[in-house]
C-alpha positions in Angstrom: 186.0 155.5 74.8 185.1 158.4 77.0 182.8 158.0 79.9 180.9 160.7 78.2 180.6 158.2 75.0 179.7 155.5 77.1 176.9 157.0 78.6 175.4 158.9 75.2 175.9 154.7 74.0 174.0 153.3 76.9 170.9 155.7 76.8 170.8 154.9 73.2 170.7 151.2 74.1 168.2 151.9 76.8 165.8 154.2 74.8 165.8 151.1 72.6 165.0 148.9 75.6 161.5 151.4 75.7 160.9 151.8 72.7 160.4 147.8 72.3 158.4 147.2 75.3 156.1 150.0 73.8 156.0 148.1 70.2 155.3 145.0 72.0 152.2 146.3 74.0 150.9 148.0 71.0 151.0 145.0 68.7 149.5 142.9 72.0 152.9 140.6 72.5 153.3 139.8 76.4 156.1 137.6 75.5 158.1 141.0 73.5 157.0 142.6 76.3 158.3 140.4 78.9 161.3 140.2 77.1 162.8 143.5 78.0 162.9 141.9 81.3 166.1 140.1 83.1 165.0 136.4 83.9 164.8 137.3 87.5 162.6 140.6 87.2 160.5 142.5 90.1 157.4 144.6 88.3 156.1 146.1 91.3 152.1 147.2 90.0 149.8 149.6 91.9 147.5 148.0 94.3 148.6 144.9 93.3 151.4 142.1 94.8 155.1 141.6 93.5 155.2 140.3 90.6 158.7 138.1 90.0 160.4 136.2 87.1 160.0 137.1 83.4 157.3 134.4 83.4 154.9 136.2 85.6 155.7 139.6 84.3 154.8 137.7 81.0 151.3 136.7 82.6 150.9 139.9 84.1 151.2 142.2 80.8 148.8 139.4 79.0 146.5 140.2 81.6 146.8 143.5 80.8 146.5 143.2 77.0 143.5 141.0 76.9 141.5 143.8 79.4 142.1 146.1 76.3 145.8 148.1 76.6 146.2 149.7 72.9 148.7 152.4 73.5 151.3 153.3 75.7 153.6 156.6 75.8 156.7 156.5 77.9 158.9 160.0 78.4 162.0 159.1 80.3 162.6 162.3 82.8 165.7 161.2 84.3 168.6 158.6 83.1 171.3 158.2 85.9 174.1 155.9 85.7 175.4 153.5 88.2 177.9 151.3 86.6 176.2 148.3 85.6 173.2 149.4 86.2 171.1 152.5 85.5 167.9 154.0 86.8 164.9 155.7 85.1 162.1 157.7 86.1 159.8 158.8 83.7 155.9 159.7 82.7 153.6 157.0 81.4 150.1 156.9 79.5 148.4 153.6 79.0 145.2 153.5 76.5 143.0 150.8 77.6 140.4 150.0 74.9 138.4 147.5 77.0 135.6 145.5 74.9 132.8 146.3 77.4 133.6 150.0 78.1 134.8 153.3 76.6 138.5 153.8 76.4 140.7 155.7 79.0 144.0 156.7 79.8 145.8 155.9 82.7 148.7 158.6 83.2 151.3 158.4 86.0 155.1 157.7 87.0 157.3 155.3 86.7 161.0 154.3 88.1 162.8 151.5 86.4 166.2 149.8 87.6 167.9 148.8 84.2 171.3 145.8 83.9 173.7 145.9 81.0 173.6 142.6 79.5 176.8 141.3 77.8 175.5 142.2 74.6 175.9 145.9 75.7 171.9 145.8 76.0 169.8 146.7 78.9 166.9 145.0 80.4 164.6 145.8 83.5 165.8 144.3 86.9 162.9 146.2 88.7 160.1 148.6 88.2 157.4 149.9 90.0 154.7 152.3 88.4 152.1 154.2 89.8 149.0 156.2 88.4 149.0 159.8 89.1 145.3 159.6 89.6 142.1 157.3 88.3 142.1 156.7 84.4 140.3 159.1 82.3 138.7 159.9 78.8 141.1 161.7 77.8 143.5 160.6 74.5 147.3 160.2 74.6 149.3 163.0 73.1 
């Protein structure tokens, strides 16, 4: 197989990757959520400590769930292999439906350090996100 072929495989395999951590934050699952993560994970949140091991990434995203996250939109800008491992920077929306408030939208960027598994599937290693400015009104899409 071409390098081409494995790369066109790989992004398939990670769009995958996204597009279950999205599913899992829209139906409310931390633990689907989490699970897009290595064991060993670093989610580096805005204004906010390291966060390590798929447990408290877990924690974290439950956290973020209960305060009212209802949506999430990921556009991936830029794939770029590096053997093993790829990185990803992309745009994100988060819809936070909080039960004592109106709903906004947190836009803003994110870079994401991917690991093939031995499966052939990717999970995150490390990611770090950051809002492009305070959360708003506005909807997704």
């Amino acid at each position: 197989m071409g390098s081409r072929s494995r790369s066109a495989e790989s992004g398939h395999a990670i769009a995958e990757t996204r597009a279950a951590f999205v599913a899992a934050l829209e139906r409310g699952d931390a633990q689907g959520v989490a699970a897009v993560y290595t064991d060993a994970a670093t989610l580096i949140p805005p204004a906010a400590g390291l966060v390590q091991g798929r447990e408290a990434i877990e924690a974290f995203w439950r956290e973020g769930i209960e305060s009212g996250i209802t949506n999430a939109e990921l556009e991936s800008l830029e794939l770029v292999p590096h053997g093993g491992l790829t990185h990803e920077i992309g745009r994100y929306a988060l819809r936070l439906d909080p039960a004592d408030g109106e709903a906004v939208v947190d836009r803003g960027t994110y870079l994401v350090l991917l690991a093939r598994q031995s499966d052939g599937s990717w999970r995150r290693v490390i990611e770090m996100f950051s809002p492009n400015a305070p959360p708003t009104g506005d909807t997704l899409t």
